[in-house]
N, C-alpha and C positions, 0 to 999 in steps of 0.2 A: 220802694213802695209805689205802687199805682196812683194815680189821679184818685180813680174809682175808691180804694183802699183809705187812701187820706180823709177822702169826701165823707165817708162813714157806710159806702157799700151800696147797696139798692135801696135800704130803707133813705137814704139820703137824695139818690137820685129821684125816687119819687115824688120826696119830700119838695126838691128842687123844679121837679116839671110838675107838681100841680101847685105851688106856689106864682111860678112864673106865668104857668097859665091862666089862672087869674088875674095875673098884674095884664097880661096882655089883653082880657077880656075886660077891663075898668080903662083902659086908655082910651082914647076916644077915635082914635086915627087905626092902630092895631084891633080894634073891638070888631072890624065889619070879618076880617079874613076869619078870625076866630071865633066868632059865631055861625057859622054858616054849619050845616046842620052836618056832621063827619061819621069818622069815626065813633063810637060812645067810648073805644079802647086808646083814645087819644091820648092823653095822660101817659098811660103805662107804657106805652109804645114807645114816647118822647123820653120816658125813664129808662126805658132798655137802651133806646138808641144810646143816648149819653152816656150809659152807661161801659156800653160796649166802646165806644171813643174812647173812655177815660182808661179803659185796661182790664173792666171786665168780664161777665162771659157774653160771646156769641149772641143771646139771645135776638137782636135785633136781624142780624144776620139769617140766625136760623128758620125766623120764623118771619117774615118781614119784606124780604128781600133786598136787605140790606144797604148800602151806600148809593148805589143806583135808584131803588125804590126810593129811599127818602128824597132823593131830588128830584124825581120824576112827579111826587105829588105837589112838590113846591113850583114846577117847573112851567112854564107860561101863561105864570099870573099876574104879567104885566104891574108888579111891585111897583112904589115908586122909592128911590136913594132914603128919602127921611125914614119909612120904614124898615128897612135895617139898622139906621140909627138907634129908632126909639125900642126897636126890637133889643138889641142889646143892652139898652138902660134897663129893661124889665128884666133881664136877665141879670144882670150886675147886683139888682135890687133885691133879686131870688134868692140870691147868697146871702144876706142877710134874713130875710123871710122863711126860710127852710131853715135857718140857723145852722149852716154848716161852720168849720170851723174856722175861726177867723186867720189863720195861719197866713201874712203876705204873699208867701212861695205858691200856696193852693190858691189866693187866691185872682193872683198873676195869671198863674198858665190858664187858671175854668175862664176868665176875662181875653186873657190873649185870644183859647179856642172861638168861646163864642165871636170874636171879629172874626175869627178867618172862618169860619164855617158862615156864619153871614153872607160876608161878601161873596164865598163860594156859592150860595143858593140864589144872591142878585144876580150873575152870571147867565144863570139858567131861567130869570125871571121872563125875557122878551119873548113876546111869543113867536112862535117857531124855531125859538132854541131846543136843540137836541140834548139829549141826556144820554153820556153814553152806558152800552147796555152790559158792563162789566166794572164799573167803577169800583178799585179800591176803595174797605172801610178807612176812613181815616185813624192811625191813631195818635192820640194826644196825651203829652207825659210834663214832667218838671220845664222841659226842655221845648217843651213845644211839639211841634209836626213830626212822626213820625212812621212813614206810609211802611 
């Protein structure tokens, strides 16, 4: 069974990126990036991505531009270290807020990915970091990374 599948599907991952998006919009430090006036399909977008990370379909990909595109929009905004941190505690905190299921195994790996997709998007934080223009999606299972 999938990340995706365990998590409860797309109604889940939704659940999970507009929960999280709020927790990231009430923090005081995370409130400036995520205010800034975007996307309005931001939500559903951050649903797909995840989605497609955790096992299931495309959609991020297909429509989106996939792994590349998401780091490219992250990509030299001069981030600083604690926002990754506290990004991830919002995130951590989602799993409970979306009330997905409390199962330790799910909720291991969705905790493991968000640090490494994290740190993976600090990388590309400094400005005049390149993104390259083909980037494998990442996927993410019980086990972890699995490009």
């Amino acid at each position: 069974m999938s990340l995706y599948e365990a998590a409860g599907g797309a109604p889940a991952m939704l659940a999970l990126a507009t929960d999280f998006h709020a927790r990231c919009l009430a923090d005081p430090q995370l409130e400036h990036p995520f205010s800034h006036p975007g996307n309005p399909e931001h939500v559903q977008r951050l649903a797909d991505y995840w989605g497609e990370v955790f096992g299931g379909p495309p959609v991020y990909s297909d429509s989106y531009g996939g792994h590349s595109g998401m780091l490219g929009i992250h990509a030299n905004q001069g981030a600083e270290t604690e926002l990754g941190d506290r990004f991830v505690a919002c995130f951590v905190a989602a799993l409970d807020g979306a009330h997905l299921p409390a199962d330790p195994e799910l909720r291991a790996a969705l905790g493991g990915y968000i640090r490494w997709a994290t740190d993976e998007v600090m990388t590309y934080s400094p400005a005049g970091a390149r993104v390259p223009a083909a980037a494998t999606m990442p996927r993410w299972d019980f086990d972890g990374l699995r490009r």
